[in-house]
Residue frames as a rotation matrix with the C-alpha (Angstrom) as fourth column:
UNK 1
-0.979 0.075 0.187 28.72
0.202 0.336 0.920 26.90
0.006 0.939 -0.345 52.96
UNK 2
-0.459 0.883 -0.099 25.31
-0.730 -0.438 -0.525 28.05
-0.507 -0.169 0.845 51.88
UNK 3
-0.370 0.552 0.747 22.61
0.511 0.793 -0.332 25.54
-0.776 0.259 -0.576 51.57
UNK 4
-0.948 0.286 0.137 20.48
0.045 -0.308 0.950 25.96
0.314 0.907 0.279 48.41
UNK 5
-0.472 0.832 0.292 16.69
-0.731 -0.184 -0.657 26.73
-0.493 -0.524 0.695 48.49
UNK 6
-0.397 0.779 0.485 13.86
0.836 0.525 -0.159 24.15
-0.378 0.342 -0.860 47.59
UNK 7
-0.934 0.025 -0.357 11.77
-0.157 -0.926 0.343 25.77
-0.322 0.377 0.869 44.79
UNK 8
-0.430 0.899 -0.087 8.07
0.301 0.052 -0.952 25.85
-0.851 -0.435 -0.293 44.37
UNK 9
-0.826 -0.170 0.537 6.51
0.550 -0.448 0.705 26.18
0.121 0.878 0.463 41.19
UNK 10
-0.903 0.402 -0.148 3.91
-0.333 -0.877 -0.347 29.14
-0.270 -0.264 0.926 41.29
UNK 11
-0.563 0.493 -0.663 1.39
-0.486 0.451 0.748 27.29
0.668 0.744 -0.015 38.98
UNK 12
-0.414 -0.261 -0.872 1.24
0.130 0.931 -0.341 24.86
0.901 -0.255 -0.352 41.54
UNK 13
-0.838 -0.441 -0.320 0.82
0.395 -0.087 -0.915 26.72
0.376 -0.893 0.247 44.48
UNK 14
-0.605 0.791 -0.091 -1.93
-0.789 -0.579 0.204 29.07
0.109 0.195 0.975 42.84
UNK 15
-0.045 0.646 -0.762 -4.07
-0.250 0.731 0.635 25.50
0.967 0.220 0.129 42.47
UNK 16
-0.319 0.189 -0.929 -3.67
0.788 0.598 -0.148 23.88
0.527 -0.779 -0.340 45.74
UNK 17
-0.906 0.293 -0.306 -4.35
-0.051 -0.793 -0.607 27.68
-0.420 -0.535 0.733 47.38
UNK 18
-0.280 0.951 -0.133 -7.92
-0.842 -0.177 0.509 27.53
0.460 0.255 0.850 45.14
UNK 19
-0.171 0.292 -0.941 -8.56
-0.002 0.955 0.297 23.78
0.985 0.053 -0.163 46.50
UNK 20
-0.833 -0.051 -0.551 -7.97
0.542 0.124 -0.831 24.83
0.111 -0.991 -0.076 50.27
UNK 21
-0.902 0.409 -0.135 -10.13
-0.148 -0.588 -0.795 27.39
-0.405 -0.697 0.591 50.12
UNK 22
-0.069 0.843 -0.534 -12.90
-0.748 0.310 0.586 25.80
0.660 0.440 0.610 48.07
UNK 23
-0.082 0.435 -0.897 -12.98
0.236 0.883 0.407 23.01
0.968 -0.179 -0.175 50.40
UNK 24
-0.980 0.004 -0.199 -12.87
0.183 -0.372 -0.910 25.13
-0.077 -0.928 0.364 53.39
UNK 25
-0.636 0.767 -0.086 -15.85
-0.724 -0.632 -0.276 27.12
-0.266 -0.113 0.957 52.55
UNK 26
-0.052 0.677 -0.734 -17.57
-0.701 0.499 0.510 23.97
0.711 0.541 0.449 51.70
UNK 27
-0.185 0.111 -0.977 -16.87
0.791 0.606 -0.081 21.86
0.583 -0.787 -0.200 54.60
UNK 28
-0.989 -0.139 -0.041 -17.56
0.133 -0.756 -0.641 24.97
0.058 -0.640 0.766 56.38
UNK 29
-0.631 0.674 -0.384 -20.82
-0.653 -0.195 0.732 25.36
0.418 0.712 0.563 54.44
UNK 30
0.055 0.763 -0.644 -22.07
-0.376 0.613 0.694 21.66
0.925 0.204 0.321 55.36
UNK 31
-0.679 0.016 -0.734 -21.00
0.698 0.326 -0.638 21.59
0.229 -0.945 -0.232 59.16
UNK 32
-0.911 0.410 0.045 -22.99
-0.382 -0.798 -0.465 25.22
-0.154 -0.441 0.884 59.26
UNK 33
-0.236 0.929 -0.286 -26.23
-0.527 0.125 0.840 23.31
0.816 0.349 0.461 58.20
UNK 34
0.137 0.663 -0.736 -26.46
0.391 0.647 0.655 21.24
0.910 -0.377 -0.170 60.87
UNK 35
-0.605 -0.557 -0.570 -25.17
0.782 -0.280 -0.557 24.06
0.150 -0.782 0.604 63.36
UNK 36
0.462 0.886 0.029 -27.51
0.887 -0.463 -0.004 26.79
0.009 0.028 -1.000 62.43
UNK 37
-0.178 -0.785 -0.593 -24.52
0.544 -0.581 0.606 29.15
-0.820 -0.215 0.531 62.22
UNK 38
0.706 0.217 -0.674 -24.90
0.234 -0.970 -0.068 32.66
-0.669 -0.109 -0.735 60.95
UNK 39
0.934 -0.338 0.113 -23.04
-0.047 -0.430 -0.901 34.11
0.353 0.837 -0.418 57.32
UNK 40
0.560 -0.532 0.635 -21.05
-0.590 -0.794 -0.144 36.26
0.581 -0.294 -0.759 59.20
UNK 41
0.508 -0.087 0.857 -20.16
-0.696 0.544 0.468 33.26
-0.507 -0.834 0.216 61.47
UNK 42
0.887 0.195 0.418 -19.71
0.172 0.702 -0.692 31.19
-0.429 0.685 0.589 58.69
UNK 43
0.827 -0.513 0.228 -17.33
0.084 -0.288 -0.954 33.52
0.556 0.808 -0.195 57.14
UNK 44
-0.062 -0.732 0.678 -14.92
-0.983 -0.075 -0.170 33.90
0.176 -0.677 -0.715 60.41
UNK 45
0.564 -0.257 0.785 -14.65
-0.176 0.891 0.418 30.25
-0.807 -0.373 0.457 60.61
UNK 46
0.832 -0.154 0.532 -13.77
0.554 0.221 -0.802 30.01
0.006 0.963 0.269 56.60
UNK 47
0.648 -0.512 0.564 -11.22
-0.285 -0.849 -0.444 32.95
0.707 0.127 -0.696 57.22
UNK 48
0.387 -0.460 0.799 -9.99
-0.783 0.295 0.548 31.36
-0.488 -0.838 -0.246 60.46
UNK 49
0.806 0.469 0.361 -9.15
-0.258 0.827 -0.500 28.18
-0.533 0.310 0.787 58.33
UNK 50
0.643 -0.543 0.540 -7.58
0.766 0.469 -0.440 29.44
-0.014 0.697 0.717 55.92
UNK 51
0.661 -0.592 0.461 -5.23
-0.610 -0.782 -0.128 31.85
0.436 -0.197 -0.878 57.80
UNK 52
0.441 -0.231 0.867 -4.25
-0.316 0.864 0.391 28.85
-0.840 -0.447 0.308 59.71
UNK 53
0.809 0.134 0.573 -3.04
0.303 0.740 -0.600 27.19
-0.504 0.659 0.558 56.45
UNK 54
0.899 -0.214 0.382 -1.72
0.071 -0.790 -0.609 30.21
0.432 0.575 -0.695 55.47
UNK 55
0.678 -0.501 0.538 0.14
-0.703 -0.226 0.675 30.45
-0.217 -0.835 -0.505 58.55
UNK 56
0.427 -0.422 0.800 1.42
-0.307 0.764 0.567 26.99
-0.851 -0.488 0.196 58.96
UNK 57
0.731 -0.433 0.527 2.82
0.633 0.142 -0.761 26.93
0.255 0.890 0.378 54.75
UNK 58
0.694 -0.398 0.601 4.46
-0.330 -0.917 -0.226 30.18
0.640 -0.041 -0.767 55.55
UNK 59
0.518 -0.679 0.520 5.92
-0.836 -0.530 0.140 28.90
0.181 -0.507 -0.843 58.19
UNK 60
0.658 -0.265 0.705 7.05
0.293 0.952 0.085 25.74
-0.694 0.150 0.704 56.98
UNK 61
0.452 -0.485 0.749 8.28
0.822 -0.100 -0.561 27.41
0.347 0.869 0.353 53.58
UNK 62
0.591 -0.751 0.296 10.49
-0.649 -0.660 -0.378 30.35
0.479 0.031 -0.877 55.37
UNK 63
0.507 -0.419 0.753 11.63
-0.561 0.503 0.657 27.25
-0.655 -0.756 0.020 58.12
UNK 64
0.379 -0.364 0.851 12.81
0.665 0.746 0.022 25.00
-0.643 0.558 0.525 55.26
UNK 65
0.027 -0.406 -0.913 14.04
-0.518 -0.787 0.335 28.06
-0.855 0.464 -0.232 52.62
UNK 66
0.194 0.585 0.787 11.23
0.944 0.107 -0.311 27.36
-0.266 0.804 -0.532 49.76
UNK 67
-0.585 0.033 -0.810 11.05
-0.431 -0.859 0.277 30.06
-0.687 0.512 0.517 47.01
UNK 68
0.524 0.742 0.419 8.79
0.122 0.421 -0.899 30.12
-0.843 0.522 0.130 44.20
UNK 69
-0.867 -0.449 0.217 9.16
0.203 0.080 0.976 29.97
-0.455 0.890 0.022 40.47
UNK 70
-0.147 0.610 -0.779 7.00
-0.498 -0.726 -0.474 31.79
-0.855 0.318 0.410 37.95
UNK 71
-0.912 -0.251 0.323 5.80
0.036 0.737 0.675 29.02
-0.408 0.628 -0.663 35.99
UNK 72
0.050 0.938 -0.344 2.41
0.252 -0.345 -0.904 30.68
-0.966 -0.042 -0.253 34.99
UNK 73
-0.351 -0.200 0.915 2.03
0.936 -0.107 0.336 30.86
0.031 0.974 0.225 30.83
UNK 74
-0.706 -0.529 -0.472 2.19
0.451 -0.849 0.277 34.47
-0.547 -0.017 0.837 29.26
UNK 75
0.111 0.870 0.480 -0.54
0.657 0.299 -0.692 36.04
-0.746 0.392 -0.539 27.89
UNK 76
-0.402 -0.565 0.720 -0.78
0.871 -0.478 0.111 38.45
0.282 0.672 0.685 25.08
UNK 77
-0.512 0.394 -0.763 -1.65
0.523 -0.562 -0.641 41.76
-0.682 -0.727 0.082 26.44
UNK 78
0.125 0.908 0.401 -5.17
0.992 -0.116 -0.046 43.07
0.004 0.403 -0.915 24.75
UNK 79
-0.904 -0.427 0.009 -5.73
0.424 -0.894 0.147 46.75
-0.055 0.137 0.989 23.52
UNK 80
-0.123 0.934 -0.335 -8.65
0.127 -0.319 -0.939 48.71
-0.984 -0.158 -0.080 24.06
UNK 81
0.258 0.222 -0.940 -10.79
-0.735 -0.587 -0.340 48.79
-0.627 0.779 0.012 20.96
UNK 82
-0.829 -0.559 -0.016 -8.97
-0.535 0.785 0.313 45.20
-0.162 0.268 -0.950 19.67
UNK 83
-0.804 0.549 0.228 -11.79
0.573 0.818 0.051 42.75
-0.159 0.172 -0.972 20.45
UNK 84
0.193 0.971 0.145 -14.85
0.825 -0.080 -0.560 44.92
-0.532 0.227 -0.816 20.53
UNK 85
-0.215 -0.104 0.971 -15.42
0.621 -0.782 0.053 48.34
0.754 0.614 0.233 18.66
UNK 86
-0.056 0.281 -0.958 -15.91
0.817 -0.539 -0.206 51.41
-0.574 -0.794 -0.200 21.20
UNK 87
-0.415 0.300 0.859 -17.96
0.648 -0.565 0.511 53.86
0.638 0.769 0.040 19.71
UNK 88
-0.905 0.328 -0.270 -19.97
0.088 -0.477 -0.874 54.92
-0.415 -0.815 0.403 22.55
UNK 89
-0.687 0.721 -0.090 -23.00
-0.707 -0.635 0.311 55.24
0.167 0.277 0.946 20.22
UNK 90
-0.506 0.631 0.588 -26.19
-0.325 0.492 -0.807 53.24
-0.799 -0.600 -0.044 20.86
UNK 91
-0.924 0.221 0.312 -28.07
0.323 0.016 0.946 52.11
0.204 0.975 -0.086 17.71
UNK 92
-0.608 0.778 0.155 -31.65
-0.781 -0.553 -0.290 53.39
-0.141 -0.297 0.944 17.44
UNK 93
-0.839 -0.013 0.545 -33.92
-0.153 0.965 -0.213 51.44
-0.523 -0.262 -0.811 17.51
UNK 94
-0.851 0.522 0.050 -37.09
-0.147 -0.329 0.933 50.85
0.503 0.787 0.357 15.06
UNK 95
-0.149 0.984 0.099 -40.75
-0.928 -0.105 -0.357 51.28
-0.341 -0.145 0.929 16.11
UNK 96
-0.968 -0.151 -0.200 -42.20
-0.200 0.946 0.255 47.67
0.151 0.287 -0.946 16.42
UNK 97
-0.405 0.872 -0.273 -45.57
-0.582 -0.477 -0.659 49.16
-0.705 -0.108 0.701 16.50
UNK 98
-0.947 -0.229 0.225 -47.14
0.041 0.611 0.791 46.26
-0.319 0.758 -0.569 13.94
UNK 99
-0.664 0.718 -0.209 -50.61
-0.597 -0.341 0.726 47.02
0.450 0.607 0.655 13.83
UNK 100
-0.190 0.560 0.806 -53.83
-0.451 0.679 -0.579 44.43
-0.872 -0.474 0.124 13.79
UNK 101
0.628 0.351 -0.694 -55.23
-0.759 0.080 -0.646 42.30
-0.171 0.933 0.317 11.38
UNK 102
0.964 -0.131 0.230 -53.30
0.205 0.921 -0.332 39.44
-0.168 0.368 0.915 9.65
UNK 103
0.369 -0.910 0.190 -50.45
0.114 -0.159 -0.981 41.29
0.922 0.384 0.045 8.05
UNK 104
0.274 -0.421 0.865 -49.87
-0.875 -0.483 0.042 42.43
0.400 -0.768 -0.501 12.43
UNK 105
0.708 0.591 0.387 -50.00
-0.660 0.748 0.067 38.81
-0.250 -0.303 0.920 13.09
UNK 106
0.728 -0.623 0.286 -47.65
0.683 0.622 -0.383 37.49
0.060 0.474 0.878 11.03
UNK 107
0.045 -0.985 0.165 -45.01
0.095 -0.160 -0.983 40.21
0.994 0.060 0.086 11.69
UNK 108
0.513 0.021 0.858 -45.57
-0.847 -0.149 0.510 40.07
0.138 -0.989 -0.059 15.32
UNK 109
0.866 -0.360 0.346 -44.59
0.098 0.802 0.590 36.37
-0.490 -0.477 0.730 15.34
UNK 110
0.416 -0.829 0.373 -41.46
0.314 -0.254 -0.915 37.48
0.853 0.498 0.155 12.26
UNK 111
0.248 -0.337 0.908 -40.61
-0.445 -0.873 -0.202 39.76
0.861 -0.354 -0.366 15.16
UNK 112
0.950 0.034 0.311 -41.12
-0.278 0.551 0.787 37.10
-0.145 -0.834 0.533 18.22
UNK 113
0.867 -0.480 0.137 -39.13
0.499 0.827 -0.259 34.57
0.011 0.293 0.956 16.09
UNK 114
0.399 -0.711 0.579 -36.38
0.113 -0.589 -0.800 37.68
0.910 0.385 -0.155 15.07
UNK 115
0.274 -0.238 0.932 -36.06
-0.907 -0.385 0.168 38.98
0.319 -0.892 -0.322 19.07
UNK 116
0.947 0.113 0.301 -35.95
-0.268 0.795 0.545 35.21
-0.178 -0.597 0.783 20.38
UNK 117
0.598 -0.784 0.165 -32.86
0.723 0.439 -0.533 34.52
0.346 0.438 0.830 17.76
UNK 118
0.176 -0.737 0.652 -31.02
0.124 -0.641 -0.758 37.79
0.977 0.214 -0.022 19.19
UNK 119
0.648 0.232 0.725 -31.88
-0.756 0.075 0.651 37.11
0.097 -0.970 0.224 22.97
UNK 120
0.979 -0.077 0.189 -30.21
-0.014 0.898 0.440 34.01
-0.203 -0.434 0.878 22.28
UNK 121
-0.137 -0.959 0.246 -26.64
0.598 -0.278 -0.751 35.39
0.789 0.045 0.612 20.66
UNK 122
0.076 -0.153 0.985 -26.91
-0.476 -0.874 -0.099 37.78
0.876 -0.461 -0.140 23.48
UNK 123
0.966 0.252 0.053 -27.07
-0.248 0.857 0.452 34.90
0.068 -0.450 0.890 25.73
UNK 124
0.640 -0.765 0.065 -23.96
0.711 0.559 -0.427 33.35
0.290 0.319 0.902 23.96
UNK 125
0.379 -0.434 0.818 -22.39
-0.122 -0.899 -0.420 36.94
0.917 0.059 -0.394 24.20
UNK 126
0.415 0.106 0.903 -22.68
-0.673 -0.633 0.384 37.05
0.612 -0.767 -0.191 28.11
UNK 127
0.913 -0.101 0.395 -21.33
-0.095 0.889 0.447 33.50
-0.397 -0.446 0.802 28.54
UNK 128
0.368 -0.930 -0.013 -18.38
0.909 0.363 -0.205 34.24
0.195 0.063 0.979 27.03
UNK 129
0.055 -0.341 0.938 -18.04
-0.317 -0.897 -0.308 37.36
0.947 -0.281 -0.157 28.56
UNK 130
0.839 0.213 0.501 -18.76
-0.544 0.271 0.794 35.62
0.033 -0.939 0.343 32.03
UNK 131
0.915 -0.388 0.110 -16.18
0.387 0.922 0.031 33.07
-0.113 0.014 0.993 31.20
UNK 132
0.201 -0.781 0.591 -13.80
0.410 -0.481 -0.775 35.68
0.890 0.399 0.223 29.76
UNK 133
0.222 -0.085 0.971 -14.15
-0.749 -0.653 0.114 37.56
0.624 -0.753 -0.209 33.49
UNK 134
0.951 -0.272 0.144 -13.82
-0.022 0.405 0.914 34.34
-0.307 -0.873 0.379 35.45
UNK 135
0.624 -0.733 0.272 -10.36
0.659 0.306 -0.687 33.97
0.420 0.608 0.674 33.19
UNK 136
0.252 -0.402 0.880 -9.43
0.034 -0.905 -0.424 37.31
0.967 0.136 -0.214 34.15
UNK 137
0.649 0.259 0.715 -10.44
-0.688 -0.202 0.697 37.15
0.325 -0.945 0.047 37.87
UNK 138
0.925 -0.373 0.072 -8.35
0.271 0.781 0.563 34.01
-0.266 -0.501 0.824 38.23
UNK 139
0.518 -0.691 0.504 -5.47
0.565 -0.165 -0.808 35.44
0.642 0.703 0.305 36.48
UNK 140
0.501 0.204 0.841 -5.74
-0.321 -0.859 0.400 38.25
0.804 -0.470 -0.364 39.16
UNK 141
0.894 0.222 0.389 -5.74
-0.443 0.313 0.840 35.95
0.065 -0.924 0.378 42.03
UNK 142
0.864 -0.462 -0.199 -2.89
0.501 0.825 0.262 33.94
0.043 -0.327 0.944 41.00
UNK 143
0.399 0.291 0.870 -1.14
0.451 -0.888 0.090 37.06
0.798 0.357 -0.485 40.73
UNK 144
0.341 0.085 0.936 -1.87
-0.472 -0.846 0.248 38.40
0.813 -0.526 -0.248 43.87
UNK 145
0.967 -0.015 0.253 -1.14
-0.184 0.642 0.744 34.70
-0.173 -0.766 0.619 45.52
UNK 146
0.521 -0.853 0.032 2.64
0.843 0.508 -0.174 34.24
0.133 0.117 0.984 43.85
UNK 147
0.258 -0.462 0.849 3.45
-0.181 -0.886 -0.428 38.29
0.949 -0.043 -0.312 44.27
UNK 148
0.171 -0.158 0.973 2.83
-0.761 -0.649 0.028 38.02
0.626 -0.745 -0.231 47.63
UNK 149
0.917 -0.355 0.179 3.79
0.039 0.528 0.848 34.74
-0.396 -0.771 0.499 48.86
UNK 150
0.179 -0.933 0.313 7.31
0.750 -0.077 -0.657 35.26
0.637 0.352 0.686 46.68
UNK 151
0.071 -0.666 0.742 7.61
-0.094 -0.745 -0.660 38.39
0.993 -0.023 -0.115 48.90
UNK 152
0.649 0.023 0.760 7.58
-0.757 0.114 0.643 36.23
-0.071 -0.993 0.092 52.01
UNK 153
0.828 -0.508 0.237 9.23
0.528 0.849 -0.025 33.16
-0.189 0.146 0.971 50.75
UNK 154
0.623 -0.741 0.250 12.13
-0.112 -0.401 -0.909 35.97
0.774 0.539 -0.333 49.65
UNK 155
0.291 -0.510 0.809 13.15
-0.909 -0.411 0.068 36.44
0.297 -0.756 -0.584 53.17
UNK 156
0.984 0.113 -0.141 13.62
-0.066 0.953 0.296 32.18
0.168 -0.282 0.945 53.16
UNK 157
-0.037 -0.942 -0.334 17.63
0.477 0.277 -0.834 32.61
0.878 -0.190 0.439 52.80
UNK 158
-0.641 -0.402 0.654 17.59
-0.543 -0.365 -0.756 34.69
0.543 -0.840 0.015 56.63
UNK 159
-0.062 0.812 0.581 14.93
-0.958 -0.212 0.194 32.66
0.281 -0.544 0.790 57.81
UNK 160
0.306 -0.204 -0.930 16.15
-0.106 0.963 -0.246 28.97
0.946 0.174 0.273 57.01
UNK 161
-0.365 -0.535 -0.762 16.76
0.458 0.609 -0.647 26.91
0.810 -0.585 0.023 60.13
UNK 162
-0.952 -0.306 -0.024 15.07
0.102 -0.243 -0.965 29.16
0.290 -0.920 0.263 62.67
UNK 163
-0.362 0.882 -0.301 11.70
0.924 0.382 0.008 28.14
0.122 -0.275 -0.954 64.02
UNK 164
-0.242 0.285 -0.928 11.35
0.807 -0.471 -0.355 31.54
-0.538 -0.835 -0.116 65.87
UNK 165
-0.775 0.069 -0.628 12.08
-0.443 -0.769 0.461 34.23
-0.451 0.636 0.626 62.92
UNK 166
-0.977 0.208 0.051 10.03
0.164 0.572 0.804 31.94
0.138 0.793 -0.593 60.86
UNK 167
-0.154 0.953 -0.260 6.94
0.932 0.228 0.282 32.61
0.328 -0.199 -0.923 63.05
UNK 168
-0.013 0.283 -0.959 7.11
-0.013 -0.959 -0.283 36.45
-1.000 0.008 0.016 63.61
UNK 169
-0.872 -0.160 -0.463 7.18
-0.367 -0.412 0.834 36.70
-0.324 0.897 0.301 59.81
UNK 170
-0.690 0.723 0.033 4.68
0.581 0.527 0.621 34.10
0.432 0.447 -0.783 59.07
UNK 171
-0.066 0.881 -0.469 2.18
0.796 -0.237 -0.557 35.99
-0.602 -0.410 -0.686 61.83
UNK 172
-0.533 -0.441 -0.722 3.14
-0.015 -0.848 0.530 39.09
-0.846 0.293 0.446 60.39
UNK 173
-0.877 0.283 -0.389 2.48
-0.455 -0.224 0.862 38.53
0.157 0.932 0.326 56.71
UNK 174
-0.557 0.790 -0.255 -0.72
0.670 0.609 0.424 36.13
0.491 0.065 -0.869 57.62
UNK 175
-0.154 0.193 -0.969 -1.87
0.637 -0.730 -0.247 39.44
-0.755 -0.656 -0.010 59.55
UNK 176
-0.319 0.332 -0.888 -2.04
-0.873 -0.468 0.138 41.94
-0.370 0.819 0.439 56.22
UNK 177
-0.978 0.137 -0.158 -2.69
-0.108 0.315 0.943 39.28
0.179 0.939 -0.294 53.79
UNK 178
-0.486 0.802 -0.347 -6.08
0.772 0.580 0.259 37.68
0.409 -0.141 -0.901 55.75
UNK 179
-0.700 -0.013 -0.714 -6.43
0.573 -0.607 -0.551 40.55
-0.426 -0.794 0.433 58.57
UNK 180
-0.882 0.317 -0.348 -8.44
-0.376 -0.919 0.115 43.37
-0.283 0.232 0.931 55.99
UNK 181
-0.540 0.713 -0.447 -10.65
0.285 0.655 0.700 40.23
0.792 0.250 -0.557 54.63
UNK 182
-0.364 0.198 -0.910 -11.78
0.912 0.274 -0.305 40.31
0.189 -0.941 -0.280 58.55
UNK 183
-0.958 0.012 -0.286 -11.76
0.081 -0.946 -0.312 43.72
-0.275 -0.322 0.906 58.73
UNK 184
-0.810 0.586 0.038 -14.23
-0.406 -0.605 0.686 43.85
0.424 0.540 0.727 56.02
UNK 185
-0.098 0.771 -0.629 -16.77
0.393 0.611 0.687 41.54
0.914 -0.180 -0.362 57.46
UNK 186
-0.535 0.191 -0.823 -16.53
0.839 0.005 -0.545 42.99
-0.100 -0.982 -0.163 60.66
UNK 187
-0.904 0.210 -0.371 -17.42
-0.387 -0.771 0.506 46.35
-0.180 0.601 0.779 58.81
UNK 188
-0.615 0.654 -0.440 -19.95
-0.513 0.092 0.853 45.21
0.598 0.751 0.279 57.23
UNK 189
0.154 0.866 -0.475 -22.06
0.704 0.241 0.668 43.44
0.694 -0.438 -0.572 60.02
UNK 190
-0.388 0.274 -0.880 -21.61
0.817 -0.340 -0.466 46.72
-0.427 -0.900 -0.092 62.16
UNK 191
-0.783 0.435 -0.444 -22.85
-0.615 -0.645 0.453 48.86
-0.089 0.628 0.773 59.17
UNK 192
-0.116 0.926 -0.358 -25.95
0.313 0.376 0.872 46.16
0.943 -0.011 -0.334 58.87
């Protein structure tokens, strides 16, 4: 008789995977102040952390035969040319050459007052563009965290019950998923 699997909702998983690693890199963060510990140090302890974690879910959820569920609302998908216009053209711009004298005076400060009020919708602009990219960027991530733990958690119906498979897969997939992260930092403090 085949057992059934325990299911995971994805939703779920994506959240508690942003909490581990926000409180890694933050208890990481405030033990490195009083250690005197190095970025680059910093960042292979934060990476060590949460490969560990990685590891030890993985290999709880292929040992117990978890799967996930896609429980992540749908967005509508956006067309180029929808939200903004894409012209490619720049407006010109007018000469703000105003002169001296009184009449320069009083449109210099029109002009102050005019630039200050469009600095400040441009402002607004970039804050909901900033907000619109963190939207996006998380979208990404959760993504890239329920693709690719669903294609480890798939292998949960051959893996149920067996400590040993369970942990060549878990190293395995905790090896590509974390492994290039490392890579890059090692990269990147023998190119400094």
């Amino acid at each position: 008789m085949e057992s059934k699997l325990t299911y995971l909702k994805g939703k779920s998983v994506f959240i508690v995977s942003l909490l581990v690693i926000g409180i890694t890199i933050l208890t990481v963060y405030l033990s490195g102040i009083h250690y005197n510990r190095s970025l680059t140090s910093n960042l292979y302890l934060s990476l060590g952390i949460i490969a560990s974690a990685l590891f030890i879910f993985m290999t709880y959820g292929l040992y117990n035969g978890i799967g996930l569920i896609d429980n992540f609302p749908k967005f509508r998908n956006f067309k180029r040319g929808e939200i903004f216009m894409q012209s490619g053209a720049f407006p010109d711009l007018p000469n703000t050459n105003v002169g001296d004298g009184i009449g320069g005076l009083i449109l210099s400060i029109f002009l102050w007052i005019v630039m200050t009020i469009i600095f400040i919708v441009l402002l607004i602009i970039l804050e909901a563009v900033f907000w619109f990219s963190l939207f996006i960027l998380l979208d990404m991530l959760y993504w890239v965290f329920f693709r690719a733990l669903k294609l480890v958690f798939k292998r949960s119906k051959d893996t149920k019950g067996s400590v040993g498979i369970s942990i060549v897969y878990s190293i395995s997939y905790t090896a590509l998923y974390i492994g290039w992260i490392f890579g890059i930092v090692y990269l990147s403090e023998i190119i400094r």
